[in-house]
N, CA, C and O atoms as a printed pandas DataFrame, in Angstrom:
     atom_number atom_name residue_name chain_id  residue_number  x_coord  y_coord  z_coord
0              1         N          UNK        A               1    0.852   -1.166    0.000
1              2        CA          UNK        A               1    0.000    0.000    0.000
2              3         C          UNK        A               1    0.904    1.236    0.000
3              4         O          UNK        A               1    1.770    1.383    0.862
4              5         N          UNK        A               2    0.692    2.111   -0.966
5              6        CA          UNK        A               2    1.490    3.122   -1.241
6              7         C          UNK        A               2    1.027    4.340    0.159
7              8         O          UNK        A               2   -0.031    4.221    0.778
8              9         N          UNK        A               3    1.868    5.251    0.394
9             10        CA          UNK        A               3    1.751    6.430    1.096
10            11         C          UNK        A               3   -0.133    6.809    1.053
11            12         O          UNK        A               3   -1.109    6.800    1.803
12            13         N          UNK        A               4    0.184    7.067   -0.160
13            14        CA          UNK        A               4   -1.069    8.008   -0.426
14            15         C          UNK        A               4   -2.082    7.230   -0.472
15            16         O          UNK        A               4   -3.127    7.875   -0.556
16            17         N          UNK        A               5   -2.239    5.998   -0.451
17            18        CA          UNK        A               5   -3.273    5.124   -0.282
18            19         C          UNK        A               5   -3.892    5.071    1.121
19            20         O          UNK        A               5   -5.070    5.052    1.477
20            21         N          UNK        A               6   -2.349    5.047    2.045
21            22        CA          UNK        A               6   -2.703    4.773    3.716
22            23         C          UNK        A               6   -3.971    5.912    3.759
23            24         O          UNK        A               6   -5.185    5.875    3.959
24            25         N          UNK        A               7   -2.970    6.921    3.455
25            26        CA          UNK        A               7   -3.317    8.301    3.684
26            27         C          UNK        A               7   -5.071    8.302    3.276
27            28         O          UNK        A               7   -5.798    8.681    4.194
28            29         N          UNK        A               8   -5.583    8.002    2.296
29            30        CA          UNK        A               8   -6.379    8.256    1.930
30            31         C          UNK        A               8   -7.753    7.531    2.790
31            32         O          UNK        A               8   -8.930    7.880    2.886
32            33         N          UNK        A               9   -6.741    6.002    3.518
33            34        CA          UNK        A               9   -7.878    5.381    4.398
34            35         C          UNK        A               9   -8.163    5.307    5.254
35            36         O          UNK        A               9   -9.038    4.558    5.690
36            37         N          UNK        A              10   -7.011    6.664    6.249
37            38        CA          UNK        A              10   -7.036    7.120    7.406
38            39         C          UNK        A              10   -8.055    8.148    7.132
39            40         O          UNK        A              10   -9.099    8.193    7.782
40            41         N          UNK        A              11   -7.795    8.916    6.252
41            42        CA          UNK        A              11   -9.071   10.296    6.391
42            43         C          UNK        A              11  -10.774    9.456    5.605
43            44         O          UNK        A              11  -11.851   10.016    5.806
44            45         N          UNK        A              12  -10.698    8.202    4.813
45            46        CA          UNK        A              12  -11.857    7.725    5.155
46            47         C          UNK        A              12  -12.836    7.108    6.331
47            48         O          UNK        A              12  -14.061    6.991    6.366
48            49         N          UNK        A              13  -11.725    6.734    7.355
49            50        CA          UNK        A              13  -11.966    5.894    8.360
50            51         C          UNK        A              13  -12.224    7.403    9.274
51            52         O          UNK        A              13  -13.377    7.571    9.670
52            53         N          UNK        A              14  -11.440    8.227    9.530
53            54        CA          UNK        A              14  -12.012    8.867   10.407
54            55         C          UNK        A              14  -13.522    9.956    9.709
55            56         O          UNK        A              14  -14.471   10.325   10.400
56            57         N          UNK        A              15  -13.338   10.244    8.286
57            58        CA          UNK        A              15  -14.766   10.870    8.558
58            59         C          UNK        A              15  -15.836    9.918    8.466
59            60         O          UNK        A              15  -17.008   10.286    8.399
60            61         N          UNK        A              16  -15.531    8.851    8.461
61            62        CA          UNK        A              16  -16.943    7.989    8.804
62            63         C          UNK        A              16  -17.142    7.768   10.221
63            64         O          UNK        A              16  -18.202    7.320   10.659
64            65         N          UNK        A              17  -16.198    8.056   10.914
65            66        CA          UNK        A              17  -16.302    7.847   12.274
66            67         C          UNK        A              17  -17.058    9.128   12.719
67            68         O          UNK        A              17  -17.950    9.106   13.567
68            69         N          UNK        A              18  -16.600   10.330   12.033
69            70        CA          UNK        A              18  -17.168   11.559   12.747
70            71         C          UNK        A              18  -18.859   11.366   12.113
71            72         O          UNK        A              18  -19.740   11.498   12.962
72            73         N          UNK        A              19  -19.219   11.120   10.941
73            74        CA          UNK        A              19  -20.694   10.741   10.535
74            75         C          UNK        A              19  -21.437    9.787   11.507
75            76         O          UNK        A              19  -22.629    9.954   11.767
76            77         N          UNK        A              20  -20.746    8.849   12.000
77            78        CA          UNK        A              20  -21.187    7.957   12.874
78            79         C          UNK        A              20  -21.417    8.622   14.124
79            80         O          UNK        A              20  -22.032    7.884   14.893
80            81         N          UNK        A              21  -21.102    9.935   14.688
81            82        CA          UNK        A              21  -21.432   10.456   16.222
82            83         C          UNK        A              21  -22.188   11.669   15.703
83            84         O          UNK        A              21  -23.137   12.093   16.363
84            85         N          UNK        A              22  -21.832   12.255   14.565
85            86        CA          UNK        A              22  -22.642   13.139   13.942
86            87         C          UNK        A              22  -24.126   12.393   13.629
87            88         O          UNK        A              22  -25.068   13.183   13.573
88            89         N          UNK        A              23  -24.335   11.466   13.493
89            90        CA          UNK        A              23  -25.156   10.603   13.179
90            91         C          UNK        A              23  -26.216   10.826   14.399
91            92         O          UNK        A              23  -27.325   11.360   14.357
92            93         N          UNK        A              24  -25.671   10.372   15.259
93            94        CA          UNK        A              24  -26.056    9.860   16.463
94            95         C          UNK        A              24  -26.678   11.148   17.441
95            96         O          UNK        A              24  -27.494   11.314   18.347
96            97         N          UNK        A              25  -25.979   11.712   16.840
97            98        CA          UNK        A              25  -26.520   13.636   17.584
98            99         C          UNK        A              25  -27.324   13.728   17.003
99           100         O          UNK        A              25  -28.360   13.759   17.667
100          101         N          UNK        A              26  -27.519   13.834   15.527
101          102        CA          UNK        A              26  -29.001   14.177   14.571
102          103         C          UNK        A              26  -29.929   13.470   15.478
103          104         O          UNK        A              26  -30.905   14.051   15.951
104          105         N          UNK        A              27  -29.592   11.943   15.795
105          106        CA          UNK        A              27  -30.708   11.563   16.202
106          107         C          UNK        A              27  -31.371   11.841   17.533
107          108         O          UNK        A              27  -32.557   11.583   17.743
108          109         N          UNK        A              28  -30.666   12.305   18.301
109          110        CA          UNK        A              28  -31.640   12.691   19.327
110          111         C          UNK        A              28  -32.023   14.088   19.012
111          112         O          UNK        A              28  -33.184   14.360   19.319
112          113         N          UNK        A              29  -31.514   14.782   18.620
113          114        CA          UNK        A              29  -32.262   15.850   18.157
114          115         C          UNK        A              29  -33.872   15.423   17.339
115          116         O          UNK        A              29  -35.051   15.550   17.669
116          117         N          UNK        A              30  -33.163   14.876   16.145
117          118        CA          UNK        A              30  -34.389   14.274   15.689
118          119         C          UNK        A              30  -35.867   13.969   16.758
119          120         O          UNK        A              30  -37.019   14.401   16.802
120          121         N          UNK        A              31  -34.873   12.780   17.683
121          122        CA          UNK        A              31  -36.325   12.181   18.466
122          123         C          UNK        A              31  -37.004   13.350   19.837
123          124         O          UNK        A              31  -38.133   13.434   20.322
124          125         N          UNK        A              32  -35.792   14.073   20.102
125          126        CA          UNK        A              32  -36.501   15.554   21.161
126          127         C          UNK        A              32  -37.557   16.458   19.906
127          128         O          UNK        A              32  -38.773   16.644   19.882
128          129         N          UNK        A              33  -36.772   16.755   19.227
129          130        CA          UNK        A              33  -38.006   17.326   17.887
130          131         C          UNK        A              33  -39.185   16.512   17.849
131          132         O          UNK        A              33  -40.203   17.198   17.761
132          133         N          UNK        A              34  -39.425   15.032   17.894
133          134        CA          UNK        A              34  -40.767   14.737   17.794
134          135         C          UNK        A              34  -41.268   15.060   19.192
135          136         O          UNK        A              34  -41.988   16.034   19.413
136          137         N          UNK        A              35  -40.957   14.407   19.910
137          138        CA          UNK        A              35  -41.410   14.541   21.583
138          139         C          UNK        A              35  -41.812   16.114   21.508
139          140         O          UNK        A              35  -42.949   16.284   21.068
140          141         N          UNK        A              36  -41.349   16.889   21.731
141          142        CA          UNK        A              36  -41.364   18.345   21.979
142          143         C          UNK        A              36  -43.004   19.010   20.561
143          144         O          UNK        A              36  -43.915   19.739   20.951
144          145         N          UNK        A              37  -42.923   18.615   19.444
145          146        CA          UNK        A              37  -43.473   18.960   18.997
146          147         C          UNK        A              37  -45.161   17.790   18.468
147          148         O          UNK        A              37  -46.362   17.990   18.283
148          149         N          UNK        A              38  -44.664   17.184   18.447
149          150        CA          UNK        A              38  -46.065   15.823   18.785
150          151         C          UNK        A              38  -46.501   15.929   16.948
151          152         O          UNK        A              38  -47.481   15.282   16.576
152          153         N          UNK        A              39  -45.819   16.650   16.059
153          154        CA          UNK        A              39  -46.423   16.959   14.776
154          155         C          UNK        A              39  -45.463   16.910   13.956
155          156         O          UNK        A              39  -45.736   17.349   12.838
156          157         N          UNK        A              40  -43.983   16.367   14.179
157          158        CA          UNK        A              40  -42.856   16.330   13.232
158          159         C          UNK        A              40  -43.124   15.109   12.485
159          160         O          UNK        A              40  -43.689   14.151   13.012
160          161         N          UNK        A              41  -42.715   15.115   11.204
161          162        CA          UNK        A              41  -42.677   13.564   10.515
162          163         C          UNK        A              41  -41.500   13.119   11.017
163          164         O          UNK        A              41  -40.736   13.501   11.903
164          165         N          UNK        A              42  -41.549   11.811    9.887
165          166        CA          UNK        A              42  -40.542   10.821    9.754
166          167         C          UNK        A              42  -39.575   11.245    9.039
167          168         O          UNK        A              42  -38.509   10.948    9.579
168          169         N          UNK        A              43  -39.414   11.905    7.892
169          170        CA          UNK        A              43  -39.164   12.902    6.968
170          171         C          UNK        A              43  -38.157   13.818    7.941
171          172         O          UNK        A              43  -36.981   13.529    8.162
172          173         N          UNK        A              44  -38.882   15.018    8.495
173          174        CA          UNK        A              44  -37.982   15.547    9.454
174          175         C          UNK        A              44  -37.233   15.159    9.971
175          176         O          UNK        A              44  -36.152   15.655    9.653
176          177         N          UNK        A              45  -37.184   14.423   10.719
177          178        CA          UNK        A              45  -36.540   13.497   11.710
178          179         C          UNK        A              45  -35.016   12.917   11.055
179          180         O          UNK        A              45  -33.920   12.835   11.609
180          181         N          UNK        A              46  -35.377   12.605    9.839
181          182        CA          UNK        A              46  -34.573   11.488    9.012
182          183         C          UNK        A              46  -33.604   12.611    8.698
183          184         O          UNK        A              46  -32.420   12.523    9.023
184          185         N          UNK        A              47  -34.179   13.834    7.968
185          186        CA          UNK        A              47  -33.032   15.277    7.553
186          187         C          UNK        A              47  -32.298   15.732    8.645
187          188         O          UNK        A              47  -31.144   16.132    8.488
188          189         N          UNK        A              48  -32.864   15.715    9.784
189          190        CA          UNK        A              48  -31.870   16.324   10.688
190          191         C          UNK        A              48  -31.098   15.276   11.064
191          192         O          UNK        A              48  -30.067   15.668   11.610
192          193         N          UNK        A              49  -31.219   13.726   10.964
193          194        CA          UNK        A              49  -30.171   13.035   11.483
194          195         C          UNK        A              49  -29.069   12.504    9.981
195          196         O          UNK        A              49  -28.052   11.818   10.077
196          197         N          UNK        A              50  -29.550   12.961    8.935
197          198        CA          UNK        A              50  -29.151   13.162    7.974
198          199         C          UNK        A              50  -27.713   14.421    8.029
199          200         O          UNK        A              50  -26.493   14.264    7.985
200          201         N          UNK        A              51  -28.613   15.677    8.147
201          202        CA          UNK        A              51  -27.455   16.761    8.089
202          203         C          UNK        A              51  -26.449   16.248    9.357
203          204         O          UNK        A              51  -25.238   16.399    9.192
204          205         N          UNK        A              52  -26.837   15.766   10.362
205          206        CA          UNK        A              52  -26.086   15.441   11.832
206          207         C          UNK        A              52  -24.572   14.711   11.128
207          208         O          UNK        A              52  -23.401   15.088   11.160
208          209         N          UNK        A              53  -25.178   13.633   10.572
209          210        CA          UNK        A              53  -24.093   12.832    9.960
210          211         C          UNK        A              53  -23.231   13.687    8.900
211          212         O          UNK        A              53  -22.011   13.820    9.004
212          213         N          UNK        A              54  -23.825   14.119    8.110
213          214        CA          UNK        A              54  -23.190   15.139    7.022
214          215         C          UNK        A              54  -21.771   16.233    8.096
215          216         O          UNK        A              54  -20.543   16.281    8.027
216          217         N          UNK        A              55  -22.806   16.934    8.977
217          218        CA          UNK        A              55  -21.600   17.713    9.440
218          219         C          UNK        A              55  -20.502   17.225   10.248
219          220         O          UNK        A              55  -19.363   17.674   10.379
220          221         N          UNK        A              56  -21.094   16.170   10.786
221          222        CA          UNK        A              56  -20.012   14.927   11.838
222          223         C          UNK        A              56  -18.865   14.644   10.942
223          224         O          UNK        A              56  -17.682   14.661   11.284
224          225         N          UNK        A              57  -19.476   14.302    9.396
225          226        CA          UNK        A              57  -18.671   13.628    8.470
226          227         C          UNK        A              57  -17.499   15.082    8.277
227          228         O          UNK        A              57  -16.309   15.081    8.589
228          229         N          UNK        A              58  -18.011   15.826    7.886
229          230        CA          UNK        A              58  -17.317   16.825    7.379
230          231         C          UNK        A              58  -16.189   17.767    8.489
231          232         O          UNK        A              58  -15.109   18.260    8.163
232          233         N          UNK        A              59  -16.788   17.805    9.726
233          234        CA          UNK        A              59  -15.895   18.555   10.797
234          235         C          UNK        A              59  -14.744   17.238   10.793
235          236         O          UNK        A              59  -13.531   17.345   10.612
236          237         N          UNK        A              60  -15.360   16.246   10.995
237          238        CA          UNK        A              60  -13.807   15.424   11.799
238          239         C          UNK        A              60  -12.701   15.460   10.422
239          240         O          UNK        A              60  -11.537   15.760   10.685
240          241         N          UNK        A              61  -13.069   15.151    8.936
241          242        CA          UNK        A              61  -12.304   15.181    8.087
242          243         C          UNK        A              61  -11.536   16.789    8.205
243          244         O          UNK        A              61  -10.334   16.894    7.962
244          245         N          UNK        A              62  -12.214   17.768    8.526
245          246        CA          UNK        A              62  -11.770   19.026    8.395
246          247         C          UNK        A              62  -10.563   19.079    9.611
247          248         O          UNK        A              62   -9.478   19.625    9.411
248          249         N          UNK        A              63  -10.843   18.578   10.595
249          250        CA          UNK        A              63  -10.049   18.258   11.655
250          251         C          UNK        A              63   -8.460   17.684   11.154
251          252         O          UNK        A              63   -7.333   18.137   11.355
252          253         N          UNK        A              64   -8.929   16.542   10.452
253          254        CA          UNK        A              64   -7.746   15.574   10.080
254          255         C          UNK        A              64   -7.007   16.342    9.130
255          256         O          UNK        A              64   -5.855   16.668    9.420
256          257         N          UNK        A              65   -7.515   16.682    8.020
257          258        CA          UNK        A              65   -6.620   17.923    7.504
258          259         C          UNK        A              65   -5.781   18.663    8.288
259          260         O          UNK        A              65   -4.559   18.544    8.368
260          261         N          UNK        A              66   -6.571   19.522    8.928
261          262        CA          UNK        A              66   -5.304   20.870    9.520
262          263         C          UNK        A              66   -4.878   19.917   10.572
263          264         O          UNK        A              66   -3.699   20.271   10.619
264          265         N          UNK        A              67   -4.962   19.025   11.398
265          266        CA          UNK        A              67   -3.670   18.018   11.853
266          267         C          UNK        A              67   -2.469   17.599   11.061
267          268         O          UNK        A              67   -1.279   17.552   11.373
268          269         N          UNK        A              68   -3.289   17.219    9.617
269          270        CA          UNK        A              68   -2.148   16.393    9.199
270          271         C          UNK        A              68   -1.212   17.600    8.079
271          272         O          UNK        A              68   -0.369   17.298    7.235
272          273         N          UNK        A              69   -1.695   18.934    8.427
273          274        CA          UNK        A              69   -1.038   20.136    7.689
274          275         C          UNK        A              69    0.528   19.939    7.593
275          276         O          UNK        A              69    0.939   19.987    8.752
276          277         N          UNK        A              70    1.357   19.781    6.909
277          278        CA          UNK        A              70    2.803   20.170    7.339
278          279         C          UNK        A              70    3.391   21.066    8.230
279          280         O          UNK        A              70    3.089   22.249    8.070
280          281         N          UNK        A              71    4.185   20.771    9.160
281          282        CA          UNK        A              71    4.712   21.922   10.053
282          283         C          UNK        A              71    5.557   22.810    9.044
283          284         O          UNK        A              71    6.153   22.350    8.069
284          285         N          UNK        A              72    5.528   24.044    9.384
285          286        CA          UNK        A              72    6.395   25.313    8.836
286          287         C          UNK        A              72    7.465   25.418    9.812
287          288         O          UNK        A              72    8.321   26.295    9.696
């Protein structure tokens, strides 16, 4: 496995990891949104644990970047 291969399955592995807690936040949001409002769909519910994962996915990769920045 070349450099850039590792490389490439370390920053897959961790933004699926951050989607996976990003995930997991949507969802209680999601399920306090129904509770709280007694009139949310399934639909709703599903987008916000949707975007949850999306931004989970996207902060931890954003993370791993400026970690793995070169020192100056």
């Amino acid at each position: 496995m070349t450099e850039n291969e590792k490389d490439t399955a370390k920053a897959a592995a961790i933004t699926s990891a951050g989607a996976g807690v990003g995930g997991a936040g949507g969802a209680t949001v999601g399920v306090l949104e129904l509770a709280a409002k007694g009139v949310a769909t399934a639909l709703s519910a599903s987008v916000v644990i949707g975007l949850g994962a999306a931004a989970g996915g996207a902060f931890a990769y954003g993370v791993y970047r400026w970690l793995k920045k070169p020192k100056s």
